[in-house]
C-alpha positions in Angstrom: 2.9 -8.2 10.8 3.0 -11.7 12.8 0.7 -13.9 13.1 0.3 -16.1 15.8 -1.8 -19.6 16.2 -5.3 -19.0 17.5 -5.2 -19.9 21.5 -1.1 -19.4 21.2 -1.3 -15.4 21.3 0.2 -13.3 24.2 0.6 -9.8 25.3 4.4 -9.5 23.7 2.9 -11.1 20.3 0.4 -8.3 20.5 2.8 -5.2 21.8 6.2 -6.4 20.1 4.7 -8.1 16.9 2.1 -6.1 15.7 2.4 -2.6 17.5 6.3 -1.6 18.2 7.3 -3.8 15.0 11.0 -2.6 15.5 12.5 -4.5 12.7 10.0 -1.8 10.5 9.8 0.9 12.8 13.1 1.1 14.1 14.7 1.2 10.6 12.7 3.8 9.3 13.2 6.3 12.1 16.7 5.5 11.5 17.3 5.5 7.8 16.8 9.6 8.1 18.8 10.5 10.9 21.8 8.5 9.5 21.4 10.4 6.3 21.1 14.0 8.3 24.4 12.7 10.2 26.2 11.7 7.2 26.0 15.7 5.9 26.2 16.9 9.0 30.0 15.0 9.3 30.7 16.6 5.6 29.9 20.3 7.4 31.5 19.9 10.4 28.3 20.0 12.6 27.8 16.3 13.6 26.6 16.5 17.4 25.5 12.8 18.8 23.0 13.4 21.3 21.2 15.9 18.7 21.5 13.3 16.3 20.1 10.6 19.4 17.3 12.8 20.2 16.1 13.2 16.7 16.1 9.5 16.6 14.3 9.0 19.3 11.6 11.6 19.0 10.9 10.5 15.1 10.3 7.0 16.5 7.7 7.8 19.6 6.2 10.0 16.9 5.9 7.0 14.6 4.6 5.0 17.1 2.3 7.3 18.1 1.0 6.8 13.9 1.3 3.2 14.4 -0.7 2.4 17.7 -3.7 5.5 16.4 -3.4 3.5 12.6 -4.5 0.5 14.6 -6.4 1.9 17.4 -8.8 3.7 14.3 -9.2 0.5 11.9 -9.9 -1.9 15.3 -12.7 1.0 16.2 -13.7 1.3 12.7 -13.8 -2.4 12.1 -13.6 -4.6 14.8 -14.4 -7.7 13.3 -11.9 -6.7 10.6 -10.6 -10.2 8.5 -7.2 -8.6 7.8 -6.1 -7.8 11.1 -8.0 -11.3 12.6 -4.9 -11.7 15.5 -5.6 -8.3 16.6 -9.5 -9.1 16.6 -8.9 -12.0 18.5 -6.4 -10.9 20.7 -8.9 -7.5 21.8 -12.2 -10.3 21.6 -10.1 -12.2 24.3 -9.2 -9.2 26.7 -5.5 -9.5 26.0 -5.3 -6.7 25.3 -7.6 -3.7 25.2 -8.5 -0.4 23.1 -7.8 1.6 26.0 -4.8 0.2 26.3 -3.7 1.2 22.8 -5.1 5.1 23.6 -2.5 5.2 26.2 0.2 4.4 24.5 -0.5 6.5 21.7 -0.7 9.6 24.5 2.8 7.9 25.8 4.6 7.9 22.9 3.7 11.7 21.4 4.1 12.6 25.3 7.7 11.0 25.4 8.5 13.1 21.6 7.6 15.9 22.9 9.6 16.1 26.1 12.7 14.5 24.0 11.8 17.4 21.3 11.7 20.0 24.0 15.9 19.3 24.7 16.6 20.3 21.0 14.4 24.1 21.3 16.4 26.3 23.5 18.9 25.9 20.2 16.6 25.0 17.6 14.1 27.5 19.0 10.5 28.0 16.4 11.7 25.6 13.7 12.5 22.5 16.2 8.7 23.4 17.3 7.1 23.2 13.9 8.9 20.3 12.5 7.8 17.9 15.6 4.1 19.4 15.4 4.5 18.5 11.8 5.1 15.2 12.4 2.6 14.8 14.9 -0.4 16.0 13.1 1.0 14.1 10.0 1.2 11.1 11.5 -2.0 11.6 13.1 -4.0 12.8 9.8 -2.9 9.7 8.1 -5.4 7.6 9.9 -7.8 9.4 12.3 -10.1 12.4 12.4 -13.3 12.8 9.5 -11.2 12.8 6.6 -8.0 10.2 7.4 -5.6 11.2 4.3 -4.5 7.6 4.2 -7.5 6.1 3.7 -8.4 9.1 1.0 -5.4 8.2 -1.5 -3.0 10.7 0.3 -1.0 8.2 2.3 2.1 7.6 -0.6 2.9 11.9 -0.6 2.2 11.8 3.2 5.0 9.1 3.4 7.3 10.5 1.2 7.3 14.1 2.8 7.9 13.3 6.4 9.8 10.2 6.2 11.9 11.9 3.4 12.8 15.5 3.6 11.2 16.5 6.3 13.1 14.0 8.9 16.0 14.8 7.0 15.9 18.4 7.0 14.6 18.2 10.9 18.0 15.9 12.0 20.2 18.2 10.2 18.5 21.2 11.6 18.7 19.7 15.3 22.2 19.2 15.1 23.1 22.0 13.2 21.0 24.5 15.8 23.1 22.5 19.0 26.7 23.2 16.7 26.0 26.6 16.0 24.6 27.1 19.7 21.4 28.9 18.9 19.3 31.0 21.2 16.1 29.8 19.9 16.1 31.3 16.6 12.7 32.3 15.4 14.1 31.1 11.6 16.1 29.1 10.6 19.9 30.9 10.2 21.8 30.3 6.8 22.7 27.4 6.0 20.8 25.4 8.3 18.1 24.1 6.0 20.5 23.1 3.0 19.9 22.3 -0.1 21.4 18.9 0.3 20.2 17.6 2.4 16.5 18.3 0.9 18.1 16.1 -1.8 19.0 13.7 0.3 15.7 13.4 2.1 13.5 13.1 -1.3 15.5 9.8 -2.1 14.4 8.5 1.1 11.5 9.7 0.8 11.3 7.3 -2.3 12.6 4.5 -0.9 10.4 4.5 2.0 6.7 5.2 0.6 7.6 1.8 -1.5 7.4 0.3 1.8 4.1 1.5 2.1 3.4 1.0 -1.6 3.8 -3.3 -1.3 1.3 -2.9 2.0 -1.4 -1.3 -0.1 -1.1 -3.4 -3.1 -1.1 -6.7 -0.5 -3.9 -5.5 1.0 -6.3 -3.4 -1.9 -9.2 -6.3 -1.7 -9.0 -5.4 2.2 -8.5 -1.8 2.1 -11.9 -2.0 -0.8 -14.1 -3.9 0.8 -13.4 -1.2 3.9 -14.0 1.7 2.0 -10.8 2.7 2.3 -9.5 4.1 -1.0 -5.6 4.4 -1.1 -3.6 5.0 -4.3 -3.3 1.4 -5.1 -7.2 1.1 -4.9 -7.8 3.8 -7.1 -5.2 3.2 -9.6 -4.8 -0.9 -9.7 -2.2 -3.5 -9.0 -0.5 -2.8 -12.4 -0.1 0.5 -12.2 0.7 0.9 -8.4 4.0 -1.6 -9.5 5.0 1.1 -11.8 5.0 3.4 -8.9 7.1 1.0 -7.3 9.4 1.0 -9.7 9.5 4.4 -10.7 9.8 5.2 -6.8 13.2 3.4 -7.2 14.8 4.6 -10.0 14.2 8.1 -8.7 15.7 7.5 -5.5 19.3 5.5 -7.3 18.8 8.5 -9.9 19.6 10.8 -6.6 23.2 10.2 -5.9 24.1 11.4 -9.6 23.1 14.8 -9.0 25.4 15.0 -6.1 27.8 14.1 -8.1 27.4 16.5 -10.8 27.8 19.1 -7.7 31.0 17.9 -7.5 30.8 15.5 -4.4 33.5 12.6 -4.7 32.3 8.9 -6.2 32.0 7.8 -2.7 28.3 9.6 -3.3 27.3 6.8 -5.3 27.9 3.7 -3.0 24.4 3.2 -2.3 24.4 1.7 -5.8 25.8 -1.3 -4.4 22.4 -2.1 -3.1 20.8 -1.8 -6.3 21.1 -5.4 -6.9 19.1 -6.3 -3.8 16.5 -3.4 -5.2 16.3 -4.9 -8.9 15.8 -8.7 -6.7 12.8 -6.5 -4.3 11.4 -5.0 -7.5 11.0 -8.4 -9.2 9.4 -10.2 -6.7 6.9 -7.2 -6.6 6.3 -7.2 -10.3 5.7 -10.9 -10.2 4.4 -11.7 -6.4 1.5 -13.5 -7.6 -0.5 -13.5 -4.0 -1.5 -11.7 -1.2 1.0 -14.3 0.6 3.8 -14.2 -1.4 3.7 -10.1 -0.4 4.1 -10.9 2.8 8.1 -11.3 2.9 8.7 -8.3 0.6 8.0 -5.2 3.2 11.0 -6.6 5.2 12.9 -6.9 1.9 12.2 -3.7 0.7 12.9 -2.3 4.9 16.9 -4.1 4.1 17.1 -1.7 0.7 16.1 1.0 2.5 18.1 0.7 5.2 21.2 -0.1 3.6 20.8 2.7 0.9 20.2 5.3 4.4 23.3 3.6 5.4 26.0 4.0 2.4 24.6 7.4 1.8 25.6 8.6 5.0 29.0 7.8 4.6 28.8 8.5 1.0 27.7 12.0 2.2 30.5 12.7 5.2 33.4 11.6 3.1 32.7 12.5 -0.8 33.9 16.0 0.4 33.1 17.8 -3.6 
């Protein structure tokens, strides 16, 4: 998150820096998608503006998480240490919780009616996925019992960002190629097994983004009360997670492979260097500080990974 200069702060430090965050957000609504289009290429059912409106509803809905994460810990704790721009910026009237409410009714508002284009095809499943994703990324930090506060946060992470926004991009464009008459289930073939697959590696790759935020902040997230899985299991072990995390998700493109699919499946293993250089920095960050830089770092892996197995996936034809 940026940090700004006490007396420097202003309203696009506030809105750009620490709420739409698009060199986090943007990458991790996109790292799904691209991996739903790469399969959907491979099975001849690759529609754009599907693809497009997937995108862009998984992103107001992750906004929508984002602005209620921070709208709940600012109500919760609003002379919070951690977040001491924000504090400042909200102390100062630069910006207001009301504000933030808003948006977060803006953004699910803005999913919704991009949703809504994708369910005369997609019909019931198109509803269901995007109320998933709403609730989710509501539960994760409002309402009595916020599951990322309660050591749920890492599965919560690795569902929808993984194989649930894979499965839901495929579906989408799958539903607009087949031209569907709002289905009440989801026809053969349009939920495959793939691309399931496909979406658990993601899923990896993506809750270790959330894994350096909890170990950077555990003496926060303790002295809050807020008891995520690197709270309750430690530092040490929460690393192993992080590493584990990884070699799951590089593990993935073998068992494509072993279906048959071309070598081309395996060129997200050209980024395992940059994840080995990620993990090590991890292992050894020896500060809260030196944590900082590595949620970008691990946002490049992710990304990259998302990228190469998308074209991994439309052109290793097995």
């Amino acid at each position: 998150m940026k940090s700004a200069a006490a007396g420097t702060l202003t309203r696009r430090d506030v809105w750009v820096g620490m709420l739409l965050y698009p060199a986090h957000t943007l990458p991790t609504a996109a790292g799904p998608v691209l991996v739903s289009v790469g399969l959907a290429l491979h099975d001849g059912v690759f529609v754009p503006w599907a693809a497009l409106a997937a995108f862009a509803s998984g992103w107001l809905v992750q906004l929508g998480g984002v602005f209620t994460d921070n709208y709940q810990n600012l109500s919760r704790h609003p002379d919070d240490e951690e977040h001491a721009d924000f504090v400042q910026a909200v102390a100062t009237g630069l910006i207001s919780l009301a504000e933030i409410r808003r948006a977060i009714h803006a953004c699910y508002a803005a999913a919704i009616l991009i949703g809504l284009t994708l369910v005369p095809a997609g019909g019931v499943p198109i509803l269901v996925i995007g109320g998933v994703a709403i609730i989710a990324s509501l539960a994760y930090s409002a309402g009595p019992f916020p599951l990322g506060d309660r050591a749920l946060g890492d599965p919560l992470f690795f569902l929808c960002f993984g194989p649930l926004s894979v499965l839901g991009g495929y579906y989408a464009q799958a539903a607009v190629a087949a031209g569907g008459t709002f289905p009440l289930w989801p026809p053969a073939g349009a939920l495959p097994l793939e691309a399931l697959v496909a979406g658990l590696a993601f899923g990896a790759l993506i809750t270790n983004i959330l894994v350096i935020d909890n170990i950077r902040d555990l003496d926060y997230d303790r002295s809050k009360n807020e008891w995520t899985i690197a709270v309750l299991i430690g530092p040490t072990w929460s690393r192993v997670e992080f590493v584990a995390l990884y070699l799951f998700a590089y593990a993935v493109p073998l068992w494509f492979l072993a279906r048959g699919w071309g070598p081309a499946v395996l060129l997200p293993w050209l980024t395992a260097p940059l994840a080995v250089v990620v993990a090590r920095r991890v292992i050894g960050a020896p500060s809260r500080e030196a944590m900082m830089p590595l949620t970008p770092q691990a946002g490049v892996v992710m990304l990259a990974y998302a990228v190469l197995l998308a074209i991994g996936l439309g052109w290793g034809r097995p």
